[in-house]
C-alpha positions as CSV (number, residue, x, y, z in Angstrom):
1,X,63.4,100.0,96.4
2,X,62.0,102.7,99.3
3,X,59.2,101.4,100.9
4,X,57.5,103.9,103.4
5,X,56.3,102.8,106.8
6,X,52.9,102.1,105.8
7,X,52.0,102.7,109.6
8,X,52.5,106.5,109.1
9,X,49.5,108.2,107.6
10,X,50.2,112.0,108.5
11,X,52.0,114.6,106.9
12,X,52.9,117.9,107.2
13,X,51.5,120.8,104.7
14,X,53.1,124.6,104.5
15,X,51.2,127.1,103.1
16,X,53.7,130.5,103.2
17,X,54.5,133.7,101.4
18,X,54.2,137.5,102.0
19,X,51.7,139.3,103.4
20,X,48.3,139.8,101.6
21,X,49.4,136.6,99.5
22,X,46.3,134.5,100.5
23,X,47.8,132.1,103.0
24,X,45.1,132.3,105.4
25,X,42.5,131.7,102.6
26,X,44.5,128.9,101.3
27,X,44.6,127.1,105.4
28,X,40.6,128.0,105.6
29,X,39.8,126.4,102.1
30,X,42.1,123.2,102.6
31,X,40.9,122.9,106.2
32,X,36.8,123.3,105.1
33,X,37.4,120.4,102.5
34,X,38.4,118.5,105.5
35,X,35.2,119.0,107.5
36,X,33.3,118.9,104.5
37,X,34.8,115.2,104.3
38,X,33.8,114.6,107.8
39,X,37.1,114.4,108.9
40,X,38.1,115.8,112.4
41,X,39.6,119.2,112.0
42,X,40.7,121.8,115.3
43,X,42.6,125.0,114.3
44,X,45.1,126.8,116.2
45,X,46.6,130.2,116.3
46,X,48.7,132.3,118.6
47,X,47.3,134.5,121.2
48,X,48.6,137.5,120.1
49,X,46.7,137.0,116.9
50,X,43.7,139.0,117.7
51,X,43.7,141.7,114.4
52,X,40.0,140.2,113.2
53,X,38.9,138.0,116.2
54,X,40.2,136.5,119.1
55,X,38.8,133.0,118.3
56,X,38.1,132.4,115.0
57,X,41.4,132.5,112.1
58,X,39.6,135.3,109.5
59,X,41.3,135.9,105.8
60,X,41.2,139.1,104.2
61,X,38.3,138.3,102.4
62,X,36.6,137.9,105.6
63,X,36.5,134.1,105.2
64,X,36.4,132.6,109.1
65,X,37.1,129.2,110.7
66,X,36.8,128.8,114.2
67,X,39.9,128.3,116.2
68,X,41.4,128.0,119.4
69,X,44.1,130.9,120.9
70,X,47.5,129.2,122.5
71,X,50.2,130.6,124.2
72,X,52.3,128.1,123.8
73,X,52.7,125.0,120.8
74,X,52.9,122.9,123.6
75,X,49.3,123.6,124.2
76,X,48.3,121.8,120.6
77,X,49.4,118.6,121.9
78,X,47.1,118.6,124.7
79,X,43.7,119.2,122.5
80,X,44.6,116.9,119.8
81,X,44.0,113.5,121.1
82,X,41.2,112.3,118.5
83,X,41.9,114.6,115.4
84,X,42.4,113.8,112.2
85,X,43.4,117.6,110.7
86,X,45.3,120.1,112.5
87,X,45.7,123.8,111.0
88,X,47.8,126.4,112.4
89,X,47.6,130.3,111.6
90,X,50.3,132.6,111.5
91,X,53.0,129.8,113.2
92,X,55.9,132.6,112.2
93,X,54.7,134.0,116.2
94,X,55.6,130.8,117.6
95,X,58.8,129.6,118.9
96,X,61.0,127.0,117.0
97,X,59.1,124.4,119.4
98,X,56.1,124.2,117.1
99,X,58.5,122.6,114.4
100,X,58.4,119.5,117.1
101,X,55.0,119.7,117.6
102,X,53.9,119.1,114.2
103,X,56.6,116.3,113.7
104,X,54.9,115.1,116.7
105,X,51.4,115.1,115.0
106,X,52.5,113.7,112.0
107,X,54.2,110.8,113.5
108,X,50.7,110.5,115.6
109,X,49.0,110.5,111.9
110,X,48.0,113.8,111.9
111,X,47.3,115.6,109.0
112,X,49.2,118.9,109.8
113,X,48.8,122.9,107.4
114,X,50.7,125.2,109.1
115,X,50.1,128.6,107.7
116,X,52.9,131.6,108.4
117,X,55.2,134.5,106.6
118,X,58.4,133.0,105.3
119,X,60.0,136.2,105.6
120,X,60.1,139.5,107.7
121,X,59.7,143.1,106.2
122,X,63.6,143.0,105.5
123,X,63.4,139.5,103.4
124,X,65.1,137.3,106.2
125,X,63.6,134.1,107.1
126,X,61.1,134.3,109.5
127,X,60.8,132.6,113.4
128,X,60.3,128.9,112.9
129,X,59.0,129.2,109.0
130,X,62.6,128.1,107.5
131,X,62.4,124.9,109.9
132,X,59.0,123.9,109.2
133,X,59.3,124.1,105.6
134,X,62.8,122.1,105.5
135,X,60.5,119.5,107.4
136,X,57.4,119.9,105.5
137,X,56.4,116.8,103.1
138,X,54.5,119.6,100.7
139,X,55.5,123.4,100.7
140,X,53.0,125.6,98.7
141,X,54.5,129.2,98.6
142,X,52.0,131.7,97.8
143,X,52.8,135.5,96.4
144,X,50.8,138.8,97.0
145,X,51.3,141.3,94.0
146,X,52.6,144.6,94.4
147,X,49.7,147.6,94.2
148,X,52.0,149.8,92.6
149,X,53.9,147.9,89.8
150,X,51.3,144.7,89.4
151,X,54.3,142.3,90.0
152,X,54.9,139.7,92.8
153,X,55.8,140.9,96.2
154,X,58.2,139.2,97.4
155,X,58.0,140.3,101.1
């Protein structure tokens, strides 16, 4: 029998797919049922994420959350002290050091949803997205469907 060290309450979540596929909405929905639950949430995105707004994560839908701009994943771990949620936007721009920080976070008892594109415009893996999936304790892949044919798009 597996018993799981009972002392370990975080996880890791991944939320990925292809562009238009409704990852961000998916981080913004799971990450306001956290807040609504009065549980303590801080986003996170790259800085050269500024398409919609240069602090706030913003769907296509024009759902926002607010969130804070890094440079670096290091940078996480130094403004997550006394959370209890972390969410992460578009982690494909980050180097393969974020897969550390969000072991780190879960082992800390974070709650960690990382959002980001599993694959490039070509259909290879993408940045860190392979890694943090193979570490992930749930993977949700979402799929954006094609405007010309009305099947899944794949990348």
């Amino acid at each position: 029998m597996f018993l799981e060290n009972a002392s370990r309450k975080g996880w890791i979540e991944v939320v990925c797919g292809s562009m238009f596929s409704g990852k961000t909405e998916e981080l913004i929905r799971r990450l306001k049922r956290a807040q609504f639950a009065h549980q303590r949430v801080e986003i996170f995105k790259p800085c050269i994420d500024v398409r919609y707004s240069e602090e706030e994560v913003v769907s296509h839908d024009a759902h926002a959350i607010r969130s804070t701009p890094v440079e670096s994943p290091q940078n996480i771990l130094l403004m997550t002290s006394d959370v209890d949620v972390v969410g992460i936007d578009e982690a494909q721009f980050f180097d393969e050091s974020i897969v550390d920080v969000c072991r780190q976070l879960a082992d800390n008892g974070v709650r960690v949803i990382v959002a980001g594109l599993d694959m490039d415009y070509t259909g290879r893996p993408f940045g860190p997205m392979p890694a943090l999936m193979a570490t992930a304790e749930y993977v949700t892949k979402v799929h954006a469907i094609c405007v010309r044919c009305g099947n899944l798009a794949h990348h």
